[in-house]
NUDRENDREN-950720 format. One record per residue (C-alpha): residue number from 0; chain; residue in three letters; z, y, x. Coordinates in pm, 1 decimal, padded with zeros to 6 digits. Example, Ala and Ser with C-alpha at 12.3 -4.5 7.8 and 13.67 -1.06 7.14 Angstrom:
! residues 2
    n  chain  res        pz        py        px
    0      A  ALA   00780.0  -00450.0   01230.0
    1      A  SER   00714.0  -00106.0   01367.0
***
This chain:
! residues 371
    n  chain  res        pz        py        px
    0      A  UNK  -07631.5   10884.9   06288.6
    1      A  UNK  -07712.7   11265.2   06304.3
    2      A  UNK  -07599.7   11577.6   06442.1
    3      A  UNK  -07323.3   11688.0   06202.3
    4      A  UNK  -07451.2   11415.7   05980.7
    5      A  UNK  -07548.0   11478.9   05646.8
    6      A  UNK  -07484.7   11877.0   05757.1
    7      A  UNK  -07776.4   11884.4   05991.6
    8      A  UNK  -08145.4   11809.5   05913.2
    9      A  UNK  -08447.9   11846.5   06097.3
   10      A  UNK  -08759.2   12061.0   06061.1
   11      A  UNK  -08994.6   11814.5   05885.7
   12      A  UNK  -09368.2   12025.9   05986.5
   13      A  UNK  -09451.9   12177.7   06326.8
   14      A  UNK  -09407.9   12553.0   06325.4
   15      A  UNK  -09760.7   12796.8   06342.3
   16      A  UNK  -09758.4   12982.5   06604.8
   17      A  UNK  -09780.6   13286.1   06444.4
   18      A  UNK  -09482.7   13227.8   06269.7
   19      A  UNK  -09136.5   13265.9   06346.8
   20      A  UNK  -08865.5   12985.4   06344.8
   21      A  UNK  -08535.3   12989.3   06236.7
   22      A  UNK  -08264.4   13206.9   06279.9
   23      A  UNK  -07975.8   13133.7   06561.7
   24      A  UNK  -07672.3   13303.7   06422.2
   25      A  UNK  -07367.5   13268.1   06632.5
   26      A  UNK  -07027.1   13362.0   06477.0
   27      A  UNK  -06795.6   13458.3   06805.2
   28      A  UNK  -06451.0   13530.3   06857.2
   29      A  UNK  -06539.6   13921.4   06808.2
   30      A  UNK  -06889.8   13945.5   06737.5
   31      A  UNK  -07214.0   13795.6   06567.0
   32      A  UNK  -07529.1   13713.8   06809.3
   33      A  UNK  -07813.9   13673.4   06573.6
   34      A  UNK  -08209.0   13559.6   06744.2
   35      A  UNK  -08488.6   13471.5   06586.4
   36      A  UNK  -08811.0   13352.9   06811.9
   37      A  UNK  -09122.7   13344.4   06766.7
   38      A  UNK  -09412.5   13076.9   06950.2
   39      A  UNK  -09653.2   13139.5   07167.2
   40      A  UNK  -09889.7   12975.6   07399.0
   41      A  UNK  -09852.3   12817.3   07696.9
   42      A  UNK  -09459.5   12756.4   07662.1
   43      A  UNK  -09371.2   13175.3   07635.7
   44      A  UNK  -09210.9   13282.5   07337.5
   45      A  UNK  -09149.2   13599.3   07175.9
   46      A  UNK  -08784.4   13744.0   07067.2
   47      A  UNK  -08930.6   13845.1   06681.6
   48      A  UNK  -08544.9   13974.9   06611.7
   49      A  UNK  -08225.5   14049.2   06761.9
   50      A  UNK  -07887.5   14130.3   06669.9
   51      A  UNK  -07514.5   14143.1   06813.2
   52      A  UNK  -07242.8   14271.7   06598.7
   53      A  UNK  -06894.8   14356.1   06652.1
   54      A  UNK  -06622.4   14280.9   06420.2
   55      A  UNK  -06211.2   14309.8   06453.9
   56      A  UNK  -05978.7   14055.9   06347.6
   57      A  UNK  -06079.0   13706.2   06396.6
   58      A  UNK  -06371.4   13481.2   06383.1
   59      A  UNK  -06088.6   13286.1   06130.2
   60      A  UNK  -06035.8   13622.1   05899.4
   61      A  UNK  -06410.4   13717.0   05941.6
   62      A  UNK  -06505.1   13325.7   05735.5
   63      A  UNK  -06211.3   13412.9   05492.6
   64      A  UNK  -06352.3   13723.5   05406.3
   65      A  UNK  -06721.9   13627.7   05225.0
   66      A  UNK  -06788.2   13997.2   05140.0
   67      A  UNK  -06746.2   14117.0   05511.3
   68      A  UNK  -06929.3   13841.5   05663.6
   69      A  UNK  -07192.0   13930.5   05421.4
   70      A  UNK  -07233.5   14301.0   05474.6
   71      A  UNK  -07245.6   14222.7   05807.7
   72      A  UNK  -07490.7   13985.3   05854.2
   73      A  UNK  -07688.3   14139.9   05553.9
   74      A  UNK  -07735.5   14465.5   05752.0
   75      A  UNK  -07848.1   14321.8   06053.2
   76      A  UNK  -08086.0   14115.2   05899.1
   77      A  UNK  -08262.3   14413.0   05731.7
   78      A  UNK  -08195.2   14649.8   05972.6
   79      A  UNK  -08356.8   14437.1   06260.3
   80      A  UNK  -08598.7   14286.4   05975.3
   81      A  UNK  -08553.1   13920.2   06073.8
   82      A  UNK  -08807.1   13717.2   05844.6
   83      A  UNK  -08656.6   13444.5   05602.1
   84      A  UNK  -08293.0   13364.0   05560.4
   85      A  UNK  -08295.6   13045.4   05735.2
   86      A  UNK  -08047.0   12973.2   05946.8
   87      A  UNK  -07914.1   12712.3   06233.2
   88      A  UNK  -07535.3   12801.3   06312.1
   89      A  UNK  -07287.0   12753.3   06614.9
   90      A  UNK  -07042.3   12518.4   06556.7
   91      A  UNK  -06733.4   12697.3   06778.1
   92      A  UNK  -06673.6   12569.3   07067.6
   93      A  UNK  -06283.1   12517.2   07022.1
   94      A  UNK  -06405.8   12357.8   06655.7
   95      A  UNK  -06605.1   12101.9   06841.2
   96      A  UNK  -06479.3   11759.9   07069.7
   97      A  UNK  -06743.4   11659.3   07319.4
   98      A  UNK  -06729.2   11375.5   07510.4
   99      A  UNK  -06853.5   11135.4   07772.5
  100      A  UNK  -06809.7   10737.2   07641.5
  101      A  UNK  -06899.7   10424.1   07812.1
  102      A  UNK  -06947.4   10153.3   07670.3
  103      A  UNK  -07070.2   09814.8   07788.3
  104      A  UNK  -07494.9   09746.3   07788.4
  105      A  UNK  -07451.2   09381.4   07643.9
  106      A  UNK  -07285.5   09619.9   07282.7
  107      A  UNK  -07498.6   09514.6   07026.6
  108      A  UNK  -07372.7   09781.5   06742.5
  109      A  UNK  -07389.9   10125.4   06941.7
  110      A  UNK  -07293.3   10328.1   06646.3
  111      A  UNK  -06952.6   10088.7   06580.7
  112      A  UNK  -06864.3   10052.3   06896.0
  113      A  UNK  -06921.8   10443.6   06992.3
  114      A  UNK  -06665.3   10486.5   06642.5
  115      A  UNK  -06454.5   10214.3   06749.4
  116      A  UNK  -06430.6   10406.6   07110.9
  117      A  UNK  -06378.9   10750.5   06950.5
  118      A  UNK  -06111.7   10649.3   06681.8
  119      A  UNK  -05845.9   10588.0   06960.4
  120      A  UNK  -05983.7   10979.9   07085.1
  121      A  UNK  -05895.4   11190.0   06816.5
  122      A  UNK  -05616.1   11304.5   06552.5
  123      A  UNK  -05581.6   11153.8   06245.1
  124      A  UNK  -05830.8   10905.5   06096.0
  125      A  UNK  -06207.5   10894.7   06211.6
  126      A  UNK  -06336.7   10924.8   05874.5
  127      A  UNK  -06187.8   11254.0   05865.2
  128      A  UNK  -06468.0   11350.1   06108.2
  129      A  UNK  -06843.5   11393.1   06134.3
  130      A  UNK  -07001.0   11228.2   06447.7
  131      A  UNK  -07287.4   11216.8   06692.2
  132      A  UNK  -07376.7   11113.4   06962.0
  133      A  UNK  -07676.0   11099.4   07257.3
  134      A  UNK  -07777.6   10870.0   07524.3
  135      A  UNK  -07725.5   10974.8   07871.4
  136      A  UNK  -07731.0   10617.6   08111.5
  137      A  UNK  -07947.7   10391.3   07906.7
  138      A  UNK  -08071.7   10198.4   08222.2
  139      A  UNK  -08133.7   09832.0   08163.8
  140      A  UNK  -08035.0   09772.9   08464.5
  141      A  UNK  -07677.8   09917.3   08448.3
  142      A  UNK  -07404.9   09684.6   08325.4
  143      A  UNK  -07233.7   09996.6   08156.3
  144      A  UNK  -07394.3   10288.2   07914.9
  145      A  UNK  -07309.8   10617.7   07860.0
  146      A  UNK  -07331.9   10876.0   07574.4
  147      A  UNK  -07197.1   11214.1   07506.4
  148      A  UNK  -07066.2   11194.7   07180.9
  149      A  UNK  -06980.2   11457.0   06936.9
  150      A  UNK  -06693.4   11557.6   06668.0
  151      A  UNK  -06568.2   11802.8   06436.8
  152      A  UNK  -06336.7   11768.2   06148.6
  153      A  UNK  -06511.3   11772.8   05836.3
  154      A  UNK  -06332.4   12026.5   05646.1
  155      A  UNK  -06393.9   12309.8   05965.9
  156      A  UNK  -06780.2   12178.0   05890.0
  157      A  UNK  -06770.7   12223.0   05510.2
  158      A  UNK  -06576.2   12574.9   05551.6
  159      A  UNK  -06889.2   12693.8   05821.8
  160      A  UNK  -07167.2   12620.2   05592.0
  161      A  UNK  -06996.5   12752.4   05242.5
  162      A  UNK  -06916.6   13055.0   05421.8
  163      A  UNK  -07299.6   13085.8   05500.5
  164      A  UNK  -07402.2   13010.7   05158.8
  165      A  UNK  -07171.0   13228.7   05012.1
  166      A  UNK  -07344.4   13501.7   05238.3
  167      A  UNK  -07673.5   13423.9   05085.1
  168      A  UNK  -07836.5   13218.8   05390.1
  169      A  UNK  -07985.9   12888.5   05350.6
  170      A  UNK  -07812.9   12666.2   05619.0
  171      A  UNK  -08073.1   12443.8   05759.9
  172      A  UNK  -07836.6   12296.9   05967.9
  173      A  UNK  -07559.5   12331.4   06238.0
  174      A  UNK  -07549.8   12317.6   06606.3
  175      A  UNK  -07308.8   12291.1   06936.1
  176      A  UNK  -07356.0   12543.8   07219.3
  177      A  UNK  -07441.0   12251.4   07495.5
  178      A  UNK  -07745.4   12175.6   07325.5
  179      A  UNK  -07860.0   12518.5   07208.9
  180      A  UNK  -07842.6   12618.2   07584.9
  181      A  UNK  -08024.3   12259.3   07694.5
  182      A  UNK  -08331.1   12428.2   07447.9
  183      A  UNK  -08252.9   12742.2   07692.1
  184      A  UNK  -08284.7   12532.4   08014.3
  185      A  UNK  -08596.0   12329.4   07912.7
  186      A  UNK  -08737.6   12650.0   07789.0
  187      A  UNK  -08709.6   12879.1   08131.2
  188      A  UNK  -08728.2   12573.8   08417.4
  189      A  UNK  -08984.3   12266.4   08467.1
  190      A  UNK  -08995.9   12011.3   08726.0
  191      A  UNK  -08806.5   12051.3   09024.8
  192      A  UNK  -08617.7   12329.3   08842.9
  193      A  UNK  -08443.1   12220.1   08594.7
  194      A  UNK  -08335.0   11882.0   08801.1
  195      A  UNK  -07974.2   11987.6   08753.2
  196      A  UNK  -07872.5   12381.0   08574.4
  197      A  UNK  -07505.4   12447.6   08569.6
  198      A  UNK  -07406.8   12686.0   08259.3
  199      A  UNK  -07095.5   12873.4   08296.4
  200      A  UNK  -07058.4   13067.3   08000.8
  201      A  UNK  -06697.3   13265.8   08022.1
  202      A  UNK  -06511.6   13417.9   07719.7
  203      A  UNK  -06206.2   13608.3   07713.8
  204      A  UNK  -05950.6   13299.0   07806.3
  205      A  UNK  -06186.9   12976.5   07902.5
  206      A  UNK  -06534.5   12939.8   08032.3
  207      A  UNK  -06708.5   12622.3   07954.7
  208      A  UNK  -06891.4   12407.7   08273.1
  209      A  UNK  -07192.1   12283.0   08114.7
  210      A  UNK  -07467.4   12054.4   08348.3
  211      A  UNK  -07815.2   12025.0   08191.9
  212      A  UNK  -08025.2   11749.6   08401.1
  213      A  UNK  -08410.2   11792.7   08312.5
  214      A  UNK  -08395.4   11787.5   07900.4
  215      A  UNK  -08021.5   11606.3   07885.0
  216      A  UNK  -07661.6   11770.5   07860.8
  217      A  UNK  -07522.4   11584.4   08098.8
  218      A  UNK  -07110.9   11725.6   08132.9
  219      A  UNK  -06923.0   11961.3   07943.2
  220      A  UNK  -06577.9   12094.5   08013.0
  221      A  UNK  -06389.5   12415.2   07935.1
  222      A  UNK  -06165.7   12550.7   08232.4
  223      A  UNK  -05883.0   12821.2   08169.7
  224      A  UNK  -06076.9   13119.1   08375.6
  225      A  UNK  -06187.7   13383.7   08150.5
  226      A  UNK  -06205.5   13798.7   08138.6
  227      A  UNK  -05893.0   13790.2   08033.0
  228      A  UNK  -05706.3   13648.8   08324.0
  229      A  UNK  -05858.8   13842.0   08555.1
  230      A  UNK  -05775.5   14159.4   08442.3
  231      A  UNK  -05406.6   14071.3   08359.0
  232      A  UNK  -05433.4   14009.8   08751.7
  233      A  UNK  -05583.9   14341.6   08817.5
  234      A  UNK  -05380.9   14522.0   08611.7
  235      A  UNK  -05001.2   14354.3   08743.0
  236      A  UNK  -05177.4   14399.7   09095.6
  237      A  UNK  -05238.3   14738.6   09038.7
  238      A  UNK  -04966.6   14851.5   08799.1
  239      A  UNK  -05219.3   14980.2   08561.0
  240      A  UNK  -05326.6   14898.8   08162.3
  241      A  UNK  -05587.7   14644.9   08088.9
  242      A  UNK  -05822.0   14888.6   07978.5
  243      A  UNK  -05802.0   15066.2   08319.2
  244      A  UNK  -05832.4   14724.6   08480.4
  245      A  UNK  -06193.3   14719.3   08289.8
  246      A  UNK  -06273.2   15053.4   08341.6
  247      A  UNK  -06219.6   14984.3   08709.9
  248      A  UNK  -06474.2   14698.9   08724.1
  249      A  UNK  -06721.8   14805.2   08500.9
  250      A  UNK  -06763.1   15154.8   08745.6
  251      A  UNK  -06743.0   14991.1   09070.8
  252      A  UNK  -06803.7   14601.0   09046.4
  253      A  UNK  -06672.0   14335.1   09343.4
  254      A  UNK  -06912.0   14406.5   09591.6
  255      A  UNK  -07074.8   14695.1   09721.2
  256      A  UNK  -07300.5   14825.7   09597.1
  257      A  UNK  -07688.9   14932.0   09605.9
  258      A  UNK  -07721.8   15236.1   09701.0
  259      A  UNK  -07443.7   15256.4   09965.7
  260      A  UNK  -07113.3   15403.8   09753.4
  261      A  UNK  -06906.0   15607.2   09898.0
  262      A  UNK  -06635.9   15485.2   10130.8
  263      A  UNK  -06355.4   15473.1   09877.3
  264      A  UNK  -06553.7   15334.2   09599.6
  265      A  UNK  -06673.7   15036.6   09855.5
  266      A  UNK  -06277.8   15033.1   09915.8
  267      A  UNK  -06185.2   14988.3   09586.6
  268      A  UNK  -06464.7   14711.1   09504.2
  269      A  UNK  -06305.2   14487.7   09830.0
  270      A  UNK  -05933.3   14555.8   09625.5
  271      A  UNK  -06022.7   14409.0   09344.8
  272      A  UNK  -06241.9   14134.8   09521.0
  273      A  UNK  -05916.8   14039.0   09709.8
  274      A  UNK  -05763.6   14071.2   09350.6
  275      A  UNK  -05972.6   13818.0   09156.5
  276      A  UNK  -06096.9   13596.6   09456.3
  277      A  UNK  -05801.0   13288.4   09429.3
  278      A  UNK  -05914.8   13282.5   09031.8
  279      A  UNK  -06260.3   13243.5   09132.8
  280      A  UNK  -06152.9   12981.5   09367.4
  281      A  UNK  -05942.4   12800.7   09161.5
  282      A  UNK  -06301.2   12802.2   08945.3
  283      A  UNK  -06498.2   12698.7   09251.0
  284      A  UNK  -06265.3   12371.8   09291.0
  285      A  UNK  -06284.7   12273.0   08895.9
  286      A  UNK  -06723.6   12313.7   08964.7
  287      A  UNK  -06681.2   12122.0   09279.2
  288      A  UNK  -06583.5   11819.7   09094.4
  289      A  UNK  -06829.6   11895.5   08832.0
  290      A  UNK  -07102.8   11911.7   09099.9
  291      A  UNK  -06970.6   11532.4   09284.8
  292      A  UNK  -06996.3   11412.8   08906.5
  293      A  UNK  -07341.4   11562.3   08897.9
  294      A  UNK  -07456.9   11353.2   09174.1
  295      A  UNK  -07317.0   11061.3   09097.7
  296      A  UNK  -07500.1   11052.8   08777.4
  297      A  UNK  -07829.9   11148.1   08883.0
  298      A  UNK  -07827.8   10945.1   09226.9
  299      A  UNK  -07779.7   11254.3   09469.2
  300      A  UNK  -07972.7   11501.7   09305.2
  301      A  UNK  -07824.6   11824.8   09399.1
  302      A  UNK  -07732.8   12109.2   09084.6
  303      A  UNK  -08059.4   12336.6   09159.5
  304      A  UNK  -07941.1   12667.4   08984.1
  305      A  UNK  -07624.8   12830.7   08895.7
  306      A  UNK  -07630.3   13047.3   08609.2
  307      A  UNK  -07308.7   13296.9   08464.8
  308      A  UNK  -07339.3   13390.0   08136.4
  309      A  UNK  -07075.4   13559.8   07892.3
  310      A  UNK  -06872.5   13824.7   07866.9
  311      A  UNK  -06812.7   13764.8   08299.3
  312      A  UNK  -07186.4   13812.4   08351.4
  313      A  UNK  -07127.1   14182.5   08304.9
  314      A  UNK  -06865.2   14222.0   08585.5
  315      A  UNK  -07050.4   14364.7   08868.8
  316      A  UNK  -07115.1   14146.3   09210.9
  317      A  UNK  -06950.0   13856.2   08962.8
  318      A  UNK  -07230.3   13598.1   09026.3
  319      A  UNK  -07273.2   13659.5   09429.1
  320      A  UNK  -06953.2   13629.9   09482.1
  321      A  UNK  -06954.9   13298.8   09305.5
  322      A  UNK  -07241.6   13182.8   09463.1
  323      A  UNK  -07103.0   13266.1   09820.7
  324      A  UNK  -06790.2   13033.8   09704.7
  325      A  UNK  -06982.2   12765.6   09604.3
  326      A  UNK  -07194.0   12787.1   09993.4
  327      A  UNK  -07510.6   12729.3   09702.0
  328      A  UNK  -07838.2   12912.3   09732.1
  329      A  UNK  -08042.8   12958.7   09427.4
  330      A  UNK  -08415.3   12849.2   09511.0
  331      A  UNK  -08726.6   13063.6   09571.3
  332      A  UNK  -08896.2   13137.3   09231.3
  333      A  UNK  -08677.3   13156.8   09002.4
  334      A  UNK  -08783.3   13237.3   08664.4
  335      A  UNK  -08737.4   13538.3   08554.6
  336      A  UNK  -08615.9   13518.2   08176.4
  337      A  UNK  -08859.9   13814.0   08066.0
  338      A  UNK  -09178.2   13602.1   08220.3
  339      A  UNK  -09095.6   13330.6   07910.8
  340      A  UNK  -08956.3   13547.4   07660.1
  341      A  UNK  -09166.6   13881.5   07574.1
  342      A  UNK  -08890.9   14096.2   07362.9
  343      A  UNK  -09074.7   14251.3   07040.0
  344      A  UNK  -08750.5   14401.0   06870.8
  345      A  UNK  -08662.5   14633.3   07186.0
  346      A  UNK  -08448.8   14890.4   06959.1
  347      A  UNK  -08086.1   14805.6   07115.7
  348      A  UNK  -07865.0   14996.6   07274.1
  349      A  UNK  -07851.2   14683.4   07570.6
  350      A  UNK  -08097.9   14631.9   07773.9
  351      A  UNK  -08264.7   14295.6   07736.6
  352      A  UNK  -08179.0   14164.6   08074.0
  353      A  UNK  -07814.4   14282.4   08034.6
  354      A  UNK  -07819.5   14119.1   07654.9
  355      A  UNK  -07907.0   13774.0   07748.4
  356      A  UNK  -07577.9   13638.3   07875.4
  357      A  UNK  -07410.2   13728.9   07527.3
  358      A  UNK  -07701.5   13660.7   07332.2
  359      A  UNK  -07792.5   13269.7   07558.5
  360      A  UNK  -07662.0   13061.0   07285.1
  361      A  UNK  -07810.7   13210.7   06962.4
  362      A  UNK  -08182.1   13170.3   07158.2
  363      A  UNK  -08088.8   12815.6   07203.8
  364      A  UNK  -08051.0   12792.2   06819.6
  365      A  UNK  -08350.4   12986.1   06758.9
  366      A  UNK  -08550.3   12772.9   06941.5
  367      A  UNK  -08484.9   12440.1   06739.0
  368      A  UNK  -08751.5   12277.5   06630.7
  369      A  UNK  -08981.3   12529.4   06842.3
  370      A  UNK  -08999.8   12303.9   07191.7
***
């Protein structure tokens, strides 16, 4: 059994060096993350091409409308001269079921029994789905087994990939954003490193928890925290609109800032602080569980790095203040993302470091078939 099935294939020759893989395209709720990566030695890789778009409407409307989605991706991919029209391509995250099974070791038939498990899961009849699923507790040893399995409908599949083809791009298969930001992990962190990486990648109304433990994606979850919420707080708080409530974060952040502000700025960063702060700890007690979980799994092993990505990431003071919640340190030497990727395309308005945290999940896809 396969990811996505028949829908998914793997690269069947090792990719030259010289030579750029496929490209991660990302279809969001308001814009289009497009990465393509290049090899080199030594584990470091090179961003050949990037891209992030912004449409209105919906991600729904944008696949309904084949000469849109074209023109779109069609200008980006000449404009930022990606090479080939090769794609791998998010599955959305709301489009996509994933889920921890166990199942006894002495199960003969994995692949029934995982079915079997997952039919009693989901809406409707199994068939009506496409399936996979990974190992995660394989021991021998253990009486019981555990996978993370994976399922969409087929017909949200089938509409993805004609809606590629229709745009001219050969679909070379699809993906889910746990394991294009696994690629991420293993990419950036080695030994002691990448022992356990919580992921929280935050959209407008969710963020999704996701635990990466050495080369495995260990938990995924989405919580309801996202940019939205907070600012509806802010802006009730404060009697303002929502676009004030942004304005007001982007210019002075949740902590004070470097250099000193002035005194009312540094006042207005602790308002909002006090604002947001029982969100964040509402947060803090859904990754607390996440983190017991963690350990359980992986006999003890602590989670060795936090990491905020998403639209959140951009909200000044965001991860400190999340870090100080959690009473976690991040460890000496961490990587810094620009000593593994070198960024050839830098023509963007974004800075690189800034563009990562939108941009995570179409690297993962970029690098399939490249670690």
């Amino acid at each position: 059994m396969t990811m996505l099935q028949k829908f998914r294939r793997e690269a069947t020759s090792p990719v030259k060096p010289s030579v750029p893989g496929l490209i991660g395209l990302d279809i969001g709720a308001n814009r289009i993350h497009l990465c393509q990566i290049r090899p080199r030695q030594h584990g470091l890789y090179s961003i050949y091409a990037k891209a992030s778009i912004d449409f209105t409407g919906s991600r729904d409307n944008l696949l309904s409308s084949p000469k849109q989605l074209k023109r779109l991706i069609g200008e980006a991919l000449r404009r930022k001269k990606f090479k080939g029209k090769r794609v791998v391509a998010l599955m959305a995250w709301e489009e996509v079921k994933i889920m921890l099974l166990t199942y006894k070791s002495s199960v003969s038939d994995v692949d029934s029994e995982v079915l079997r498990i997952l039919a009693g899961r989901v809406d409707g009849a199994i068939d009506d789905y496409v399936v996979d699923y990974v190992p995660v507790r394989s021991n021998p040893g253990d009486e019981e087994h555990m996978v993370v399995a994976t399922v969409a409908l087929k017909e949200k599949v089938t509409r993805l990939i004609n809606a590629l083809i229709n745009c001219g791009l050969e679909v070379d298969s699809l993906d889910i954003a746990p394991t294009a930001l696994r690629r991420v992990v293993s990419a950036l962190y080695t030994g002691e490193a990448a022992d356990n990486v919580l992921l929280i990648h935050s959209y407008r109304d969710e963020s999704y928890l996701t635990v990466i433990s050495g080369r495995r994606l260990l938990f995924n979850q989405s919580v309801a925290f996202g940019e939205s919420l907070l600012l509806d707080r802010i802006a009730k708080e404060l009697d303002i609109s929502i676009d004030s409530a942004r304005a007001l974060v982007r210019d002075h952040g949740l902590e004070k800032q470097t250099p000193a502000p002035a005194a009312a700025d540094s006042d207005i960063s602790a308002t909002l602080l006090e604002i947001v702060k029982p969100c964040f700890l509402e947060l803090v007690n859904e990754i607390n569980r996440v983190l017991v979980f963690t350990a359980a799994e992986t006999h003890g092993v602590p989670v060795s790095r936090v990491c905020l990505l998403g639209s959140l990431a951009h909200w000044p003071g965001a991860q400190p203040i999340l870090m100080s919640l959690l009473d976690l340190e991040q460890p000496d030497g961490q990587t810094e993302f620009n000593q593994v990727f070198q960024d050839e395309n830098d023509d963007t308005r974004v800075p690189w470091e800034g563009l990562f945290s939108d941009i995570s999940i179409a690297m993962g896809l970029a690098l399939r078939g490249l670690l």
